[in-house]
TIRO-2110 file (N, C-alpha, C; in Angstrom, 1 decimal):
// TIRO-2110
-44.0, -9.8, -27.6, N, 1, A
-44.1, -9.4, -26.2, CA, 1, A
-43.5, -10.5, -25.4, C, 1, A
-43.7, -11.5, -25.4, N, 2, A
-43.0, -12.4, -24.9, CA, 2, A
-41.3, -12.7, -25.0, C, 2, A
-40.7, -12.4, -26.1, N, 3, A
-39.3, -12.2, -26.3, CA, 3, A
-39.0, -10.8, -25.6, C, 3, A
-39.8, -10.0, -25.6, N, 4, A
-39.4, -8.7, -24.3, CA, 4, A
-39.1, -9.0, -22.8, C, 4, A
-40.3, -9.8, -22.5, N, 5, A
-40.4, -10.2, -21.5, CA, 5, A
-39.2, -11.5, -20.9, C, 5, A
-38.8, -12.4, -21.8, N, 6, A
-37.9, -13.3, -21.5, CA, 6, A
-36.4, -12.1, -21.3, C, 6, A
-36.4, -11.6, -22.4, N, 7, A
-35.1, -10.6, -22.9, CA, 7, A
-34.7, -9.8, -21.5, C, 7, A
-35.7, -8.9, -20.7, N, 8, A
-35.9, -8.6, -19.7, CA, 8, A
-35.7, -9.2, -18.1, C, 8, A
-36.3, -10.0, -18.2, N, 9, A
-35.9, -11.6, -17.3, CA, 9, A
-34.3, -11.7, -17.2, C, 9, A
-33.8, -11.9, -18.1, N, 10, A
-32.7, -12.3, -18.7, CA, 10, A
-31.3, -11.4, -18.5, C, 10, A
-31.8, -10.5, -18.5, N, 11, A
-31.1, -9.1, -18.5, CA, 11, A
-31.3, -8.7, -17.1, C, 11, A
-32.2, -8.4, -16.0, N, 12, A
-32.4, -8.5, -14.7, CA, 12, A
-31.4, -9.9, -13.7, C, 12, A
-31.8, -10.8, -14.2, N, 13, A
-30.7, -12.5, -13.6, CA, 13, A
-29.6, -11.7, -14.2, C, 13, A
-29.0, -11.5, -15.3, N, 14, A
-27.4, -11.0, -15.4, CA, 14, A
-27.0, -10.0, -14.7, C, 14, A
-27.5, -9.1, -14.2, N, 15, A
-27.6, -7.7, -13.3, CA, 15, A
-27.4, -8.4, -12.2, C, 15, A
-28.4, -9.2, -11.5, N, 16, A
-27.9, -9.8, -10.1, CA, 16, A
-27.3, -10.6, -9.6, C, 16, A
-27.0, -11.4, -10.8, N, 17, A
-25.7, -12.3, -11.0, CA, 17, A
-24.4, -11.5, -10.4, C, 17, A
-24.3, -10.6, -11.7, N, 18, A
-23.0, -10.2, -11.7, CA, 18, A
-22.5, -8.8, -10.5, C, 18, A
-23.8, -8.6, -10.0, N, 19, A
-23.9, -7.2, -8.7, CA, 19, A
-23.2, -8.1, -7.5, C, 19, A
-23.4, -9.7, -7.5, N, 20, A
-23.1, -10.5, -6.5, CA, 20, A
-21.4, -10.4, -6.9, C, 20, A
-21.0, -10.7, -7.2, N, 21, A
-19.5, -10.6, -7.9, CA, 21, A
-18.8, -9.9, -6.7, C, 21, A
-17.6, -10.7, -5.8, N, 22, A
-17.1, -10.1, -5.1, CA, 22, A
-17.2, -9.9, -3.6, C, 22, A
-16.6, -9.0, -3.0, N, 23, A
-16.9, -8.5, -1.7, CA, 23, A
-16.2, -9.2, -0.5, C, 23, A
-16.0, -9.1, 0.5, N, 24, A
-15.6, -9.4, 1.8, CA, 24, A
-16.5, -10.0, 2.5, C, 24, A
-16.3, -11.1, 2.9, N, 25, A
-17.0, -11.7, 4.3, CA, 25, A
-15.8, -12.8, 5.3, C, 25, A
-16.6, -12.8, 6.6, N, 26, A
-15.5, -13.2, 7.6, CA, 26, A
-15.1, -14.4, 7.2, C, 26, A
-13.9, -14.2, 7.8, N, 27, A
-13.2, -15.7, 7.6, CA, 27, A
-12.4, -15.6, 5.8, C, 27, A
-12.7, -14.9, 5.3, N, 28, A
-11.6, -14.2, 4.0, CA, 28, A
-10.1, -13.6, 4.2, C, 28, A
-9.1, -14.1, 3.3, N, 29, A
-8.2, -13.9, 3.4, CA, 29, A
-7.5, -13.0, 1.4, C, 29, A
-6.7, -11.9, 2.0, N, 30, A
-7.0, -11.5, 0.5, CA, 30, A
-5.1, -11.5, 1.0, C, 30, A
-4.1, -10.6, -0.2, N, 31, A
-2.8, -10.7, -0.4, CA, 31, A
-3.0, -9.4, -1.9, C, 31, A
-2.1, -8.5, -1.0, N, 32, A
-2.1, -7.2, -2.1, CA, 32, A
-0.9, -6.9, -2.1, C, 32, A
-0.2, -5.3, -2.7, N, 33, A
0.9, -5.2, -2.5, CA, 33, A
1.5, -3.9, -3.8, C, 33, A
2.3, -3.6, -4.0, N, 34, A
2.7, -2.6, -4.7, CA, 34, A
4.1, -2.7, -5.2, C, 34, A
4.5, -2.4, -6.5, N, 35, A
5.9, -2.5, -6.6, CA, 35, A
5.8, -1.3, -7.2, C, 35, A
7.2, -1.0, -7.2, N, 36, A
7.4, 0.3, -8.5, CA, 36, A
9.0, 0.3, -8.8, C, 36, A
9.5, 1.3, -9.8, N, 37, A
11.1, 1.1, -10.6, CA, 37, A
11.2, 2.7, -11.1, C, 37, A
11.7, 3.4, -10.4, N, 38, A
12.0, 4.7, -10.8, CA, 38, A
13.7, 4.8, -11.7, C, 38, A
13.5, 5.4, -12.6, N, 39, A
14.6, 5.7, -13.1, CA, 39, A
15.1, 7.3, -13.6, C, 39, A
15.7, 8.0, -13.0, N, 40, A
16.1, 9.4, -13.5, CA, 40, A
17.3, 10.1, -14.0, C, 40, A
17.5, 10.9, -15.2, N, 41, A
19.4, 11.1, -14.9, CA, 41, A
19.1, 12.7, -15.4, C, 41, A
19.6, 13.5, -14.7, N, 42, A
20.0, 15.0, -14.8, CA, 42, A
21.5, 14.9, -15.2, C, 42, A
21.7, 15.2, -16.8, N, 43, A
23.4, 15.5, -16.8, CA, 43, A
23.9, 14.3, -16.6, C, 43, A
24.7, 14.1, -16.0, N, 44, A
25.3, 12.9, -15.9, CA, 44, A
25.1, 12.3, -14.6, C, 44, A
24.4, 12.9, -14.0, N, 45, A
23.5, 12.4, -12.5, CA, 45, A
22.5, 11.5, -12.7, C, 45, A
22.7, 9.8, -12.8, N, 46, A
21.8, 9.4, -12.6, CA, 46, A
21.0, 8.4, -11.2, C, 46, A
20.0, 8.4, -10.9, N, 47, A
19.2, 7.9, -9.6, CA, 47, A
18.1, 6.7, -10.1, C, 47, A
18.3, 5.5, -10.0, N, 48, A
17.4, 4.8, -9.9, CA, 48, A
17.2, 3.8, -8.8, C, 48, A
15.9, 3.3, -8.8, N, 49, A
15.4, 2.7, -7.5, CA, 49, A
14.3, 1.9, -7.5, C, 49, A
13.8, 1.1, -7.0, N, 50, A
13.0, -0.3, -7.1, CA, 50, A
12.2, -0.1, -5.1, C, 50, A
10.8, -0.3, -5.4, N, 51, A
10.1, -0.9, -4.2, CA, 51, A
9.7, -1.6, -4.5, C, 51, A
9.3, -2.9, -3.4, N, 52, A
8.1, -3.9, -3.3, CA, 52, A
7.9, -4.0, -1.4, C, 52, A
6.2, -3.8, -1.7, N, 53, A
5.7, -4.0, -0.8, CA, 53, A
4.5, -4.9, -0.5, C, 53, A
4.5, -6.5, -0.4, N, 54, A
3.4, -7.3, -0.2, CA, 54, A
2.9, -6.8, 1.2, C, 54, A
1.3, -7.2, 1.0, N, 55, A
0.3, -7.3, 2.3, CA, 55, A
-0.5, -8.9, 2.1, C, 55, A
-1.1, -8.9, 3.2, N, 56, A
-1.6, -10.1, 3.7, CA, 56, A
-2.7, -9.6, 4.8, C, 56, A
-3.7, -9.4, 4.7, N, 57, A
-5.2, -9.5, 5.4, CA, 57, A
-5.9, -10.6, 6.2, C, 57, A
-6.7, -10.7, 6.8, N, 58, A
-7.6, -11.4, 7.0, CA, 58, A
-9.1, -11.2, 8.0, C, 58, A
-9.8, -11.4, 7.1, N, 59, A
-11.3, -10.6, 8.2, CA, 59, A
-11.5, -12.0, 9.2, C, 59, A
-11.7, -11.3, 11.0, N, 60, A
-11.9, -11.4, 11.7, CA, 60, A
-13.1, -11.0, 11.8, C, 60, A
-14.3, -10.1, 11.4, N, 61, A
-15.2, -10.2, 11.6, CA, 61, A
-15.8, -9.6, 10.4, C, 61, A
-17.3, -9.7, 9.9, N, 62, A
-17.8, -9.3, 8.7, CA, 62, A
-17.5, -7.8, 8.3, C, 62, A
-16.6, -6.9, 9.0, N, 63, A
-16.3, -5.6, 8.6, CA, 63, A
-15.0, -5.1, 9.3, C, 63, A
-13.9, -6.3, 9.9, N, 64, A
-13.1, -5.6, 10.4, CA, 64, A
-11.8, -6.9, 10.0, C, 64, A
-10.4, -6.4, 9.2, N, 65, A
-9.8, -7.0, 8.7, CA, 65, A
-8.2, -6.5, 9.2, C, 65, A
-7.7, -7.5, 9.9, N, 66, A
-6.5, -6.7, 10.1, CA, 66, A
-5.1, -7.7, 9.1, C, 66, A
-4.1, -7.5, 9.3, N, 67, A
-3.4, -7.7, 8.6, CA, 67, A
-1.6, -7.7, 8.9, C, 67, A
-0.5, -7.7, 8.1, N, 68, A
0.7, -7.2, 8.0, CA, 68, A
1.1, -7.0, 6.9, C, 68, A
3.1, -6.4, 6.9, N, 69, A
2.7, -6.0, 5.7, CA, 69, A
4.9, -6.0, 5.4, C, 69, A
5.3, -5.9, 4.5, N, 70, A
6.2, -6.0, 4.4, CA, 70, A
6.7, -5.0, 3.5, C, 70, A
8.3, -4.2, 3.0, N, 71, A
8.7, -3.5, 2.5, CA, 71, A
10.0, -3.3, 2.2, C, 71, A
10.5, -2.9, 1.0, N, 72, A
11.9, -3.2, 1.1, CA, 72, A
11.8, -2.0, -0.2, C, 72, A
12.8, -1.0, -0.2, N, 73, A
13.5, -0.6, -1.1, CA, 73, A
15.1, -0.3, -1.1, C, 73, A
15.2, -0.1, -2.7, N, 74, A
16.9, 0.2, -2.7, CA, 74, A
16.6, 1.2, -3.8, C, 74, A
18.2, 1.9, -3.2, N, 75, A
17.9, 3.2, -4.8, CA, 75, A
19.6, 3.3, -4.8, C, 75, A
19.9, 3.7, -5.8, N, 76, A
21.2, 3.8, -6.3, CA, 76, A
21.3, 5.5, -7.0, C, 76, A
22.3, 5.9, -6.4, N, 77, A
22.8, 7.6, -7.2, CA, 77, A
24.0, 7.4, -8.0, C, 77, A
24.1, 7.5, -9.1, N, 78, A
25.7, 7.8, -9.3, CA, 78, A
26.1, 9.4, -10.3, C, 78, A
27.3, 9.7, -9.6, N, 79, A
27.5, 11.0, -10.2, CA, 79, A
28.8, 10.9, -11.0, C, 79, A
29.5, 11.6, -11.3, N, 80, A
31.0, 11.7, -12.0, CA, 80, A
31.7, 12.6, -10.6, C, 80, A
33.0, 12.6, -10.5, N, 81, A
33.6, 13.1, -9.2, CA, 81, A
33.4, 12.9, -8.0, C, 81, A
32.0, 11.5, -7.7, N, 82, A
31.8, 11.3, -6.1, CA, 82, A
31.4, 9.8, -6.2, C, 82, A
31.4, 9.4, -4.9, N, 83, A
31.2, 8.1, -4.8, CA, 83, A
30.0, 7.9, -5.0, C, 83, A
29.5, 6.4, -5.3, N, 84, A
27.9, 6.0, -5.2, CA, 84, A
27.6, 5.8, -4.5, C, 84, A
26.3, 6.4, -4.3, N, 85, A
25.3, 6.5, -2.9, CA, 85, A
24.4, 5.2, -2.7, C, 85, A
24.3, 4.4, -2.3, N, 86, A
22.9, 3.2, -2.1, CA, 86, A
22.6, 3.4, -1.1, C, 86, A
21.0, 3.1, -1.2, N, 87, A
20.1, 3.1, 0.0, CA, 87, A
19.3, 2.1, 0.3, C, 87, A
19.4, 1.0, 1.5, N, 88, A
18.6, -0.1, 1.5, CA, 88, A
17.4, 0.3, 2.6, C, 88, A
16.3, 0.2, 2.1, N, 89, A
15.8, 0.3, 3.5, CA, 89, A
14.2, -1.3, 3.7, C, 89, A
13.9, -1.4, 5.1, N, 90, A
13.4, -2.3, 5.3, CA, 90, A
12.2, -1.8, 6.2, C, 90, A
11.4, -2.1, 5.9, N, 91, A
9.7, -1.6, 7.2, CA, 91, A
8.4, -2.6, 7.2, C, 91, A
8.4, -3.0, 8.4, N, 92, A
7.3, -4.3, 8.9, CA, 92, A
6.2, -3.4, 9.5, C, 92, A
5.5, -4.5, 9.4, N, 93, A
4.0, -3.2, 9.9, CA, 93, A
2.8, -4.4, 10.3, C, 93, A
2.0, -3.7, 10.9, N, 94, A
0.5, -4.3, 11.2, CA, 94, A
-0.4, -3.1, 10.4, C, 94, A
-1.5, -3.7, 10.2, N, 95, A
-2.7, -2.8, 9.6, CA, 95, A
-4.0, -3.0, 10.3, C, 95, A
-4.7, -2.2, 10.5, N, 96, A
-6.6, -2.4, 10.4, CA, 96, A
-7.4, -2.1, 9.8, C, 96, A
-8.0, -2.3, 9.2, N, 97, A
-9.3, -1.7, 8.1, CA, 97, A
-10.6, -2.1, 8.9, C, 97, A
-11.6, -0.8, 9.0, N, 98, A
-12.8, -1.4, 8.7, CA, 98, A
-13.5, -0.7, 7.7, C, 98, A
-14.4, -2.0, 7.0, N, 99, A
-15.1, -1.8, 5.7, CA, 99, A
-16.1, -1.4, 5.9, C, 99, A
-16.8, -0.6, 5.5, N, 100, A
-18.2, 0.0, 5.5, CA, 100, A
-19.6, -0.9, 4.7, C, 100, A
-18.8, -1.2, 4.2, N, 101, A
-19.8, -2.2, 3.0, CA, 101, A
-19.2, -3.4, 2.4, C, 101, A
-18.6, -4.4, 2.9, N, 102, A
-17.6, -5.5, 2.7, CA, 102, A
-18.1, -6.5, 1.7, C, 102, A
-19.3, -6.7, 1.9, N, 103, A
-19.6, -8.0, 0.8, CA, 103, A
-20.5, -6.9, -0.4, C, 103, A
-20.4, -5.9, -0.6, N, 104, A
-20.4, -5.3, -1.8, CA, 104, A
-19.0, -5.1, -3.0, C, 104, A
-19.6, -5.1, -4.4, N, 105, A
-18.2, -4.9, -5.2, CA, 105, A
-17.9, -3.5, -4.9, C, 105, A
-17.9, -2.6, -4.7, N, 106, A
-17.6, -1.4, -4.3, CA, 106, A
-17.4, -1.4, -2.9, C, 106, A
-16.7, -1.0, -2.0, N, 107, A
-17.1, -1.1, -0.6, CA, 107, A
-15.5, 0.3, 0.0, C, 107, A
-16.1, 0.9, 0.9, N, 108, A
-15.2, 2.0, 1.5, CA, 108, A
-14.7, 1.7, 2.6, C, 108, A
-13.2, 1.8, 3.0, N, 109, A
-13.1, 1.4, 4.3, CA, 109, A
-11.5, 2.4, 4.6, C, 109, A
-11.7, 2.5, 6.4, N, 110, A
-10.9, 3.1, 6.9, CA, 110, A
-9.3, 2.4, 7.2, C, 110, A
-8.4, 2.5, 7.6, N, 111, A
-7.0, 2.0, 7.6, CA, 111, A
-6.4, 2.7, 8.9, C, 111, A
-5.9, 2.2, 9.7, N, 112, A
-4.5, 2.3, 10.6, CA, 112, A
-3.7, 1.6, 10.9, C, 112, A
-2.6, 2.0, 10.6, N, 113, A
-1.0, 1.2, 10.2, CA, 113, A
-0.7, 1.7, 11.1, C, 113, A
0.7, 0.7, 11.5, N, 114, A
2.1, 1.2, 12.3, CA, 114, A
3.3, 0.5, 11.5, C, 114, A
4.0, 0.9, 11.5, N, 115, A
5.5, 0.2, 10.7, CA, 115, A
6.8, 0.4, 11.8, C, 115, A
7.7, -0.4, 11.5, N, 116, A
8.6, 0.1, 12.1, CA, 116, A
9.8, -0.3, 11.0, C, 116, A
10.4, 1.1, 10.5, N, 117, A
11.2, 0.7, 9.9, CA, 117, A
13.0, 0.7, 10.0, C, 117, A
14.0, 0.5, 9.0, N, 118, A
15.3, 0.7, 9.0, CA, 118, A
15.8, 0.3, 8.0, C, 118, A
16.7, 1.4, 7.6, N, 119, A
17.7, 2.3, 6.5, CA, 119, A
18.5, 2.3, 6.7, C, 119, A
20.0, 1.7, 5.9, N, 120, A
21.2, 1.7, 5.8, CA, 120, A
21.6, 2.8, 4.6, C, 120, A
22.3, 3.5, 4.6, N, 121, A
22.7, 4.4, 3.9, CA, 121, A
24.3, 4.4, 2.8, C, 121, A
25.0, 4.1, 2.3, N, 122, A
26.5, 4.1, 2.0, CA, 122, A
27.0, 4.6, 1.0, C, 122, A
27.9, 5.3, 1.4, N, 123, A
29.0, 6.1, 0.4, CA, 123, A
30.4, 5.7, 0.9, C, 123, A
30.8, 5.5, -0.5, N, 124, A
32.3, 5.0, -0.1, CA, 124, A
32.4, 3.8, 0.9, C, 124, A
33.1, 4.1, 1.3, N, 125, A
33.5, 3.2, 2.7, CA, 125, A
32.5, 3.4, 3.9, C, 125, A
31.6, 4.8, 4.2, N, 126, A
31.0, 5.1, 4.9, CA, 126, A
29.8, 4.9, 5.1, C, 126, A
29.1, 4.8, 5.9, N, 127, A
27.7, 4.0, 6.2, CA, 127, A
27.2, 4.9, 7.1, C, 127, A
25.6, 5.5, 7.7, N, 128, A
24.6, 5.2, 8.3, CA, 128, A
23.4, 4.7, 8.7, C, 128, A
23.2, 4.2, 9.7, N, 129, A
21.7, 3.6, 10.0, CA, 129, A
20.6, 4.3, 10.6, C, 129, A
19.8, 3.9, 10.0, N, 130, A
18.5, 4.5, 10.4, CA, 130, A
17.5, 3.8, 10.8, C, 130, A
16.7, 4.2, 11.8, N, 131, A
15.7, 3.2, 12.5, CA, 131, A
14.8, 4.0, 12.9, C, 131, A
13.5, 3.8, 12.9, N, 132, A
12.4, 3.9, 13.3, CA, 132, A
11.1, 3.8, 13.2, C, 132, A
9.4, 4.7, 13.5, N, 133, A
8.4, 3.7, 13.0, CA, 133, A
7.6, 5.1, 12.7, C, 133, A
6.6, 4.5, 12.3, N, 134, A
5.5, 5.5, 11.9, CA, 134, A
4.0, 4.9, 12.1, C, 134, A
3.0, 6.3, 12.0, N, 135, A
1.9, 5.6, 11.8, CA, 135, A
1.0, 5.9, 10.9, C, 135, A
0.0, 5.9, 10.5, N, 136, A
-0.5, 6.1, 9.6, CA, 136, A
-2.0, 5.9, 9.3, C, 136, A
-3.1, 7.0, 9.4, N, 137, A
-4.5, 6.5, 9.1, CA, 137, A
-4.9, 6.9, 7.9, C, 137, A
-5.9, 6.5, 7.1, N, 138, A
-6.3, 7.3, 6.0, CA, 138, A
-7.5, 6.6, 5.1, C, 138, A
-8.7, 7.1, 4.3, N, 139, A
-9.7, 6.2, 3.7, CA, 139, A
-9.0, 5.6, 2.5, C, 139, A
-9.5, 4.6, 1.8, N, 140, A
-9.6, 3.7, 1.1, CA, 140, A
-10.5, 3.1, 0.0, C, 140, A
-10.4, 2.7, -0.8, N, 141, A
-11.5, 2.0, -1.3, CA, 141, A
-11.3, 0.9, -2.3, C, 141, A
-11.9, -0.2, -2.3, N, 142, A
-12.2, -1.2, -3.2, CA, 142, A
-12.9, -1.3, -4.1, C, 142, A
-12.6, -2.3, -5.6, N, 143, A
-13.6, -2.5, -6.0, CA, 143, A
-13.6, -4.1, -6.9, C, 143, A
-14.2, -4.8, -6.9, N, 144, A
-13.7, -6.3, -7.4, CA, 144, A
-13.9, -6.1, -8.9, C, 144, A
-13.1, -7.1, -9.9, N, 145, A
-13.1, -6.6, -10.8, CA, 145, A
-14.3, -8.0, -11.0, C, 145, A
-13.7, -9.2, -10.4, N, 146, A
-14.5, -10.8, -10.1, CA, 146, A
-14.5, -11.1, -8.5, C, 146, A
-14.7, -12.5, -8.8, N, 147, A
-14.5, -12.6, -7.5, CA, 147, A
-13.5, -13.3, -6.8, C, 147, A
-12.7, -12.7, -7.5, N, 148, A
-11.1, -13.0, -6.4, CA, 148, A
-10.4, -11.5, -6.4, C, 148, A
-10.7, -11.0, -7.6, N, 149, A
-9.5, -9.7, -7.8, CA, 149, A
-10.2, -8.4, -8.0, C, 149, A
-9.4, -7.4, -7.2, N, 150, A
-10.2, -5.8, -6.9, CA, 150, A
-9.0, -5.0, -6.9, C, 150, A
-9.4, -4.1, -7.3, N, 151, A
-8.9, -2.7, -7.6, CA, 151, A
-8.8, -2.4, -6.2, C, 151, A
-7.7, -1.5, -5.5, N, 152, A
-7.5, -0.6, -4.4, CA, 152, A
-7.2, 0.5, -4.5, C, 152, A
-7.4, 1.5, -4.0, N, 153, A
-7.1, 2.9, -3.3, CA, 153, A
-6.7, 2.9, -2.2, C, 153, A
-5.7, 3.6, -2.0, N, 154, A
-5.6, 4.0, -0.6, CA, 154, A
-4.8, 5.4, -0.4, C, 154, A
-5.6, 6.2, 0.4, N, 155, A
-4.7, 7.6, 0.5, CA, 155, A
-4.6, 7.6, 1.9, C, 155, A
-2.9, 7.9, 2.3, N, 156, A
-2.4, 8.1, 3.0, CA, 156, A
-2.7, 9.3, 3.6, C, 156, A
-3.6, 9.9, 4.4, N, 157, A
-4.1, 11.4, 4.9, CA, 157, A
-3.4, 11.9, 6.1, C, 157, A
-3.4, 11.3, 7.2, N, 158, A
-2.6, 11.4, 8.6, CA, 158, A
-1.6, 10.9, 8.6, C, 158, A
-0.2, 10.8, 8.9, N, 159, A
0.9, 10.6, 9.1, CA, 159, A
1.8, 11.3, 10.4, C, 159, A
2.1, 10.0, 11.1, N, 160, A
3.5, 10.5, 11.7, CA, 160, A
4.9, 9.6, 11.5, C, 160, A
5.5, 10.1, 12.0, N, 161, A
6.8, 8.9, 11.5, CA, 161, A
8.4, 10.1, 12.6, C, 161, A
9.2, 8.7, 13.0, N, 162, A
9.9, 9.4, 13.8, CA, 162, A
11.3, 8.0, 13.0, C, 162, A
12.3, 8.8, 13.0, N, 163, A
13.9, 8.6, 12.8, CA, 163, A
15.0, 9.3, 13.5, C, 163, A
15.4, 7.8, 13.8, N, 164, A
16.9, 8.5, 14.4, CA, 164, A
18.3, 7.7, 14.1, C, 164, A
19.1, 8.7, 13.5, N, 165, A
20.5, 7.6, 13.3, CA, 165, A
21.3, 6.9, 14.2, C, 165, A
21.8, 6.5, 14.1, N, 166, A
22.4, 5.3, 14.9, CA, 166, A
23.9, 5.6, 15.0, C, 166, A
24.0, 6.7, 15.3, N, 167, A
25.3, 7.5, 15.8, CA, 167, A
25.4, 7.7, 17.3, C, 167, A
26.3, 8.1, 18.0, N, 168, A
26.2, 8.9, 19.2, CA, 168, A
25.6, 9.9, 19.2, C, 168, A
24.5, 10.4, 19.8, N, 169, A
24.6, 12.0, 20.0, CA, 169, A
23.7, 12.5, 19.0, C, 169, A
23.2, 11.7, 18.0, N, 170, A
22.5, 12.2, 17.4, CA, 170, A
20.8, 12.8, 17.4, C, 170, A
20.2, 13.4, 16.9, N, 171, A
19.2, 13.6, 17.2, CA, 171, A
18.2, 12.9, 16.4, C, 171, A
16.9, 12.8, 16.7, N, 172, A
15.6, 12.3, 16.1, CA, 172, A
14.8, 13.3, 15.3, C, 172, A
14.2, 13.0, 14.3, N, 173, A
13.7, 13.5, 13.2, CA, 173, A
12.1, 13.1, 13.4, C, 173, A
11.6, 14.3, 13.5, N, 174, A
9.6, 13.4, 13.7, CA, 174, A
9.1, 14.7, 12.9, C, 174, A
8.3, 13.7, 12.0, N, 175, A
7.4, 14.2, 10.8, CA, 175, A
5.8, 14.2, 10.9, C, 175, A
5.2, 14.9, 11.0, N, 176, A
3.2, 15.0, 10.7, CA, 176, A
3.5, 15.6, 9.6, C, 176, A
2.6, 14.8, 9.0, N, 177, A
1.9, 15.0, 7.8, CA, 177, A
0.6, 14.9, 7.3, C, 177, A
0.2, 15.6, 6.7, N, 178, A
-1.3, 15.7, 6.1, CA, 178, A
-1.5, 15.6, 4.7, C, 178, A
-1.6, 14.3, 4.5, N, 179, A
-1.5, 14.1, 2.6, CA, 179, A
-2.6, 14.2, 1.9, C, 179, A
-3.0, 15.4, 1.5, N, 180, A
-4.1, 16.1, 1.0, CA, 180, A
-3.7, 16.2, -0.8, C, 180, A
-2.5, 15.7, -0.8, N, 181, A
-2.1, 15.6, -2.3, CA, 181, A
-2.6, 14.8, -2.8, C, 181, A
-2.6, 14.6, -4.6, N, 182, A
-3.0, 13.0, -5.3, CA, 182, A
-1.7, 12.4, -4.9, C, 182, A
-0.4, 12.8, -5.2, N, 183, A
0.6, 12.3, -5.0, CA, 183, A
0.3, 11.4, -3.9, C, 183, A
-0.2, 11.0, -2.5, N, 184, A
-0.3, 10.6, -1.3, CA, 184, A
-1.1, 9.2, -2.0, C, 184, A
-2.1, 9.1, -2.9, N, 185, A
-2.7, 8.2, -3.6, CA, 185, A
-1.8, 6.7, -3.8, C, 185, A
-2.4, 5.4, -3.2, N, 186, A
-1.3, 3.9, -3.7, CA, 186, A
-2.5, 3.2, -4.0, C, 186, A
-2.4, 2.9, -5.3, N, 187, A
-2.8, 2.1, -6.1, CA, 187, A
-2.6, 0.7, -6.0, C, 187, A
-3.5, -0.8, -6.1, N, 188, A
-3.1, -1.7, -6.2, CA, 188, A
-3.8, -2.9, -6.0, C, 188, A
-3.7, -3.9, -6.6, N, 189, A
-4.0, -5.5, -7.0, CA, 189, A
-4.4, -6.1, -5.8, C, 189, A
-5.6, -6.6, -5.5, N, 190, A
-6.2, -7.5, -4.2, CA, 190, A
-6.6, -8.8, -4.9, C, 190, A
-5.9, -9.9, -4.0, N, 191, A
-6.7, -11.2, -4.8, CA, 191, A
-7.2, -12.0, -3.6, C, 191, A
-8.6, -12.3, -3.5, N, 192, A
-8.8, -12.8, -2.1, CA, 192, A
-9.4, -14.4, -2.7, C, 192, A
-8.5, -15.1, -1.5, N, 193, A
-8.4, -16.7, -1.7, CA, 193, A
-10.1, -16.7, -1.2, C, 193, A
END
């Protein structure tokens, strides 16, 4: 009876131990981010491409964390009979989250971003630029795996985003969107100092 009783004891302290594990509180600073490397070839069409996108957080108050955020991709096309296509593009941003449940290991929280981005385009000799911003709200969620590093979600749900080339005369491109897809889903690594 007594080895139940300690065994029990024992087993309760490692439950509350480890339930403590994690979470947000003010004055925390965390650093996330996303890369990816696509590679494809149809025929003799091939397209590959590389992102990385670091973030940087910091809670300002026990449930409200804002941040910025950086981004960069390139992608390369090459065909037989045409020139190679590359694409650089660049986008800076602010973010806000608030957490619903911050110093929990699980915790849900809301997101609004703005970016502002720009895209250089080139074929051959020829070049376009592209400039503009977007915005972006959508839920989220965390989970620590310890207590520095957590799992993220984040789905992109609301979207706008506006582009315009950097020609004469050209016109502006503006997108809403509603990302009700899994596709819309970003995955990714939180390590909070």
């Amino acid at each position: 009876m007594k080895k139940m009783i300690l065994t029990a004891i024992a087993v309760f302290t490692l439950t509350f131990i480890n339930a403590q594990d994690g979470g947000f509180t003010k004055g925390d600073i965390f650093v996330s981010g996303s890369f990816g490397y696509n590679s494809t070839s149809t025929g003799d069409i091939k397209n590959n491409s590389f992102e990385f996108t670091p973030r940087v957080g910091f809670f300002v108050s026990e449930n409200i964390a804002v941040g910025a955020r950086l981004g960069f991709t390139t992608s390369k096309q090459e065909a037989p009979f045409t020139e190679e296509i590359k694409n650089n593009s660049f986008n800076a941003g602010a973010f806000g989250r608030y957490y619903f449940t911050p110093s929990n290991k699980f915790s849900v929280f809301g997101e609004l971003a703005f970016e502002y981005a720009s895209s250089k385009q080139e074929q051959g000799t020829g070049e376009l630029k592209i400039n503009g911003f977007g915005l972006n709200v959508g839920p989220g969620v965390s989970y620590f795996l310890s207590d520095h590093f957590a799992l993220e979600a984040f789905w992109g749900a609301l979207a706008y985003a506006t582009a315009k080339p950097d020609v004469d005369g050209a016109d502006s491109t503006n997108a809403v969107s509603v990302g009700l897809d899994l596709d819309d889903i970003n995955l990714g690594l939180v390590y909070k100092f």
